[in-house]
C-alpha positions as CSV (number, residue, x, y, z in Angstrom):
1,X,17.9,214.4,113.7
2,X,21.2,215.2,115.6
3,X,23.6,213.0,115.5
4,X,23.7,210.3,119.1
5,X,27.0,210.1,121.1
6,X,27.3,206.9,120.2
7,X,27.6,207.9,116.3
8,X,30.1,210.0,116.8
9,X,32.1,208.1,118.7
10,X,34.1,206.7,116.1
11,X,35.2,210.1,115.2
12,X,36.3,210.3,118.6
13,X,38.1,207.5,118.1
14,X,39.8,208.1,115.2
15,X,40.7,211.5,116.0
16,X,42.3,209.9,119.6
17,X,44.1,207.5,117.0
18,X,45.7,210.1,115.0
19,X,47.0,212.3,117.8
20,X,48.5,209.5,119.4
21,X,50.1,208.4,116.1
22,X,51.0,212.0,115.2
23,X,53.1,212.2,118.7
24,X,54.6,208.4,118.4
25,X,55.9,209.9,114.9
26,X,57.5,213.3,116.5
27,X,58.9,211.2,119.2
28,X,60.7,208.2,117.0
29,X,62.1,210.6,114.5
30,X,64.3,212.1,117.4
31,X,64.9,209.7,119.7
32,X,68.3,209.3,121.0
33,X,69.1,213.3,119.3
34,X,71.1,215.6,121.1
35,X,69.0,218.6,119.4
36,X,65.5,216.7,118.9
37,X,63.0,218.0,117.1
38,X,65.2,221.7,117.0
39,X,66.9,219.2,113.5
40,X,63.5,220.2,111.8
41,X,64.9,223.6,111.9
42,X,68.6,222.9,111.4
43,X,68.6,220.5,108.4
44,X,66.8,223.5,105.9
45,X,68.7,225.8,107.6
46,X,72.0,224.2,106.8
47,X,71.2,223.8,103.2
48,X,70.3,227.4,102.9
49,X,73.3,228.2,104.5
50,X,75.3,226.2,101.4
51,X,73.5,227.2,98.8
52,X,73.1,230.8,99.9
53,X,77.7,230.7,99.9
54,X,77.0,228.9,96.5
55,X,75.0,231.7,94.7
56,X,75.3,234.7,96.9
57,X,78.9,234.5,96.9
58,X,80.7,232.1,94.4
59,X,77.8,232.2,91.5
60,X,75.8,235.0,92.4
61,X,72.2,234.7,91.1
62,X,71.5,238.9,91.1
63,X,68.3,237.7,93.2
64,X,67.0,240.4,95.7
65,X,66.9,239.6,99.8
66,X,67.9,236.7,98.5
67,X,68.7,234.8,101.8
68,X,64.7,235.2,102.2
69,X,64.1,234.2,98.8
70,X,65.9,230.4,99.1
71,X,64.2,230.4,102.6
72,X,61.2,230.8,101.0
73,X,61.5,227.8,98.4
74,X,63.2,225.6,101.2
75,X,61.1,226.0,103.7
76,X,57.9,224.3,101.5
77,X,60.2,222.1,99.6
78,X,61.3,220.8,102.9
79,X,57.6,219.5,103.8
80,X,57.0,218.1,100.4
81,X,60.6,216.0,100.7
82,X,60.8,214.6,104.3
83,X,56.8,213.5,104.0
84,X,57.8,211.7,100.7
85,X,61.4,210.7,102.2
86,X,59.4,208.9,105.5
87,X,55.9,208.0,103.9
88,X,57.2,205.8,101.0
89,X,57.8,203.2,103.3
90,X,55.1,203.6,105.9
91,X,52.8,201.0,105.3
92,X,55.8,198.9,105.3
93,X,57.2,200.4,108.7
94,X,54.2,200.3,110.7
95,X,53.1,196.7,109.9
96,X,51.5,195.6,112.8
97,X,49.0,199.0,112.1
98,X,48.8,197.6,108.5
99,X,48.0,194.1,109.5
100,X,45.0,195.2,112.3
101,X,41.8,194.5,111.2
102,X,39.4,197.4,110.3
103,X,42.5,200.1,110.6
104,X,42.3,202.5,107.4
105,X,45.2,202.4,106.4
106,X,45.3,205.8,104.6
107,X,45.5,207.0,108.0
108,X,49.5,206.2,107.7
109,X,50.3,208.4,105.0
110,X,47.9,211.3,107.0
111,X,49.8,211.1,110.1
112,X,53.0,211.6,107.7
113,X,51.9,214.7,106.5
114,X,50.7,215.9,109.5
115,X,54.0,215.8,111.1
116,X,55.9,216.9,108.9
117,X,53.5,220.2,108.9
118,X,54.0,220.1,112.2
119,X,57.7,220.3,112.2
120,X,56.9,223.1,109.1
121,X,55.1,225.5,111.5
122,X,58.1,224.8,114.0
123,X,60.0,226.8,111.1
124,X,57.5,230.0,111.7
125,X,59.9,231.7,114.1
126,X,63.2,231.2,112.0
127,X,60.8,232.6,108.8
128,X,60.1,235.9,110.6
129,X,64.2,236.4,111.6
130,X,64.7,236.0,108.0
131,X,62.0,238.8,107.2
132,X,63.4,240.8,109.9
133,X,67.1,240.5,108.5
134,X,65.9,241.6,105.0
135,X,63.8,244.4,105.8
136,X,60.5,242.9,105.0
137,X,57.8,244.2,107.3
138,X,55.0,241.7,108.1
139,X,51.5,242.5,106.1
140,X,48.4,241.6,107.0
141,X,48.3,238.8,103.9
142,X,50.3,236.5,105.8
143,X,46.2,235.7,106.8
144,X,46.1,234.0,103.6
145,X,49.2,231.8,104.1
146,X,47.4,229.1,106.1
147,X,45.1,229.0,102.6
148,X,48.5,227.9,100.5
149,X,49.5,225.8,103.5
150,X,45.8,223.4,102.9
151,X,46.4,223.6,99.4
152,X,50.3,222.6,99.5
153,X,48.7,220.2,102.0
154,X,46.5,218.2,99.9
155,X,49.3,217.9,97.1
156,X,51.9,216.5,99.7
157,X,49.0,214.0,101.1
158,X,48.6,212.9,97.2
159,X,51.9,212.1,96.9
160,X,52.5,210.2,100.3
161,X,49.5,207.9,99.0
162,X,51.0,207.2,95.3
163,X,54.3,206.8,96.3
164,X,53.5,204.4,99.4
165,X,51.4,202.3,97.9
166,X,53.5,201.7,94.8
167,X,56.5,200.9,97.2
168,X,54.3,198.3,98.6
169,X,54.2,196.8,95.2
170,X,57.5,197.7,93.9
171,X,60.1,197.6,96.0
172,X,62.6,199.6,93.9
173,X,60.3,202.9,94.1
174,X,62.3,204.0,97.4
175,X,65.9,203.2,95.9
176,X,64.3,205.3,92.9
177,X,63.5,208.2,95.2
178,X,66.3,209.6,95.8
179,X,67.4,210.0,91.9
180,X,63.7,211.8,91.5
181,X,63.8,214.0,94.6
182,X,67.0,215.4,93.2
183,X,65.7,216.1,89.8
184,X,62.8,217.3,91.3
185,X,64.6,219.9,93.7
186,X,66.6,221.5,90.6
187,X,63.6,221.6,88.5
188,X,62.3,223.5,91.4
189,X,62.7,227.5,91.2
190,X,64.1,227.4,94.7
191,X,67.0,229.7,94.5
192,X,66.8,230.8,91.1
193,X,64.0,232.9,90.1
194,X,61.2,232.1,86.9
195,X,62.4,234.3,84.9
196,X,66.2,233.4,84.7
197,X,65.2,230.3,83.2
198,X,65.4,230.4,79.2
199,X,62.3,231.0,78.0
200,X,61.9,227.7,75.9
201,X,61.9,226.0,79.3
202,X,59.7,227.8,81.4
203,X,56.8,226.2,80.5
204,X,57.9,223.1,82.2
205,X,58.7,224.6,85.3
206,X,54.7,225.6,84.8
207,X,53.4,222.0,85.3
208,X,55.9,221.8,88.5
209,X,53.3,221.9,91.3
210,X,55.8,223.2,93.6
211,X,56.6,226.2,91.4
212,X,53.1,227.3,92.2
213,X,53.2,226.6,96.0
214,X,56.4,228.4,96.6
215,X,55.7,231.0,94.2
216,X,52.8,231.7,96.8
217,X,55.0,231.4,99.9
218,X,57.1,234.3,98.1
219,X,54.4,236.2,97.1
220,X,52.4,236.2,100.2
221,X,55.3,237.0,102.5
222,X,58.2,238.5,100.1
223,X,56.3,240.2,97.6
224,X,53.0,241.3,99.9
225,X,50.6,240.4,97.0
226,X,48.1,237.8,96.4
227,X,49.3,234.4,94.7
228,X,47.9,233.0,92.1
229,X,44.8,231.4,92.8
230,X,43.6,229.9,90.3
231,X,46.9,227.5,90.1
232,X,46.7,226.9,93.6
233,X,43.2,225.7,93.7
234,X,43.7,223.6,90.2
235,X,46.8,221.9,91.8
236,X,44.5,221.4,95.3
237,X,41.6,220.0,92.9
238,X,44.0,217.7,90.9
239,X,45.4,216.6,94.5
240,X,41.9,215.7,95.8
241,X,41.2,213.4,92.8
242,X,44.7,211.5,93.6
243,X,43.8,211.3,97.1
244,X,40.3,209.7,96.0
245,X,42.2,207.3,93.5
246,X,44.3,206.7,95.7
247,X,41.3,205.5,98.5
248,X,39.9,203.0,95.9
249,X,43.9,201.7,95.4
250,X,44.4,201.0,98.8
251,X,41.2,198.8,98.7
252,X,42.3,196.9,95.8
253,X,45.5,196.4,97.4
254,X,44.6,196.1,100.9
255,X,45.7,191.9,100.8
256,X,49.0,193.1,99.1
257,X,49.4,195.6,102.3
258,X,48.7,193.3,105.1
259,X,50.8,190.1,103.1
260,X,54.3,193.0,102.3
């Protein structure tokens, strides 16, 4: 039987609600800016530009085009921070949402995400100056990228759910953030490569789920061959169980949300 207007119309709805929520996001993050929405390029950029002074220059790293390489673990890493940086305290922001009956309030930490992949793809153009700087000639497995981009996708989703619902019940998890973003960056192989870390230590780098995801940026677009798979779609997988945790926390909490 195919499905009535009338039953999809909360789909409608809710996919009204989200666009409208998506553009009130872009549009508070920048208001009053004198560059807007052009800082989702300019903040990355300027910390590429430090870091690339730092260990192109002062500390060289050896590390081929490496101006694309640092690009290449900033541009991801970028995503991950900023959704975590702004979703740890949705449900708290956006209160009224929060407090209206029948909302889902998962949507929150979606519309997070979303955004910040928005602002992401804004990136796109500055990627393929980068490329063009360094030589690298586009290949047709930059098709596969928007494959990395649902699995990165689903992680950063994960983590906007844990880490907003926990500030909900523990305030000091966003004063915590910034000590564990930190670690998290320099445990990161962002502008040093695998293989320059001693041996004894790269297995923890391996259980980094951003080691995989920017591994797959490079290898896609730096490298021209395919990632690895098999990591990506474990990290995706493990993500998708969070996410679904993370549906049955909300509903334990969900008097805890509407009372913060």
């Amino acid at each position: 039987m195919s499905e009535t207007p009338l039953a999809r119309r909360p789909l409608v709805q809710r996919w009204d609600t989200t666009r409208a929520l998506l553009a009130r996001e872009l549009r508070i993050r920048y208001k009053g800016s004198a560059f807007g929405i052009l800082w989702a390029v300019l903040s990355p950029l300027g910390t590429v530009a430090v870091l690339h002074l730092v260990f192109a220059s002062i500390l060289p790293l050896g590390v081929p085009h490496f101006a694309l390489f640092l690009y290449l673990g900033m541009w991801p890493w970028t995503w991950l921070q900023a959704s975590i940086d702004t979703g740890a305290t949705t449900l708290l922001d956006n209160r009224d949402l929060v407090r209206t009956p029948f909302f889902p309030h998962v949507m929150l930490p979606v519309i997070v995400t979303g955004t910040n992949f928005v602002l992401y793809l804004f990136a796109l153009p500055v990627l393929a100056v980068f490329m063009r700087t360094e030589g690298i000639a586009p290949s047709p497995l930059l098709g596969v990228l928007p494959l990395v981009w649902a699995a990165q996708g689903l992680f950063v989703l994960a983590c906007v759910v844990l880490f907003a619902a926990l500030s909900v019940v523990v305030r000091d998890v966003r004063h915590l953030l910034g000590v564990l973003l930190m670690l998290w960056f320099y445990c990161t192989p962002i502008f040093y490569e695998v293989g320059q870390v001693p041996a004894g230590l790269r297995g923890w780098l391996a259980i980094n789920p951003m080691t995989t995801f920017i591994e797959a940026h490079r290898d896609v677009v730096m490298y021209q061959r395919m990632p690895d798979w098999p990591a990506v779609a474990a990290w995706a997988c493990g993500s998708c169980l969070v996410i679904w945790a993370g549906l049955g926390l909300y509903r334990v909490l969900q008097d805890q949300f509407i009372e913060a």
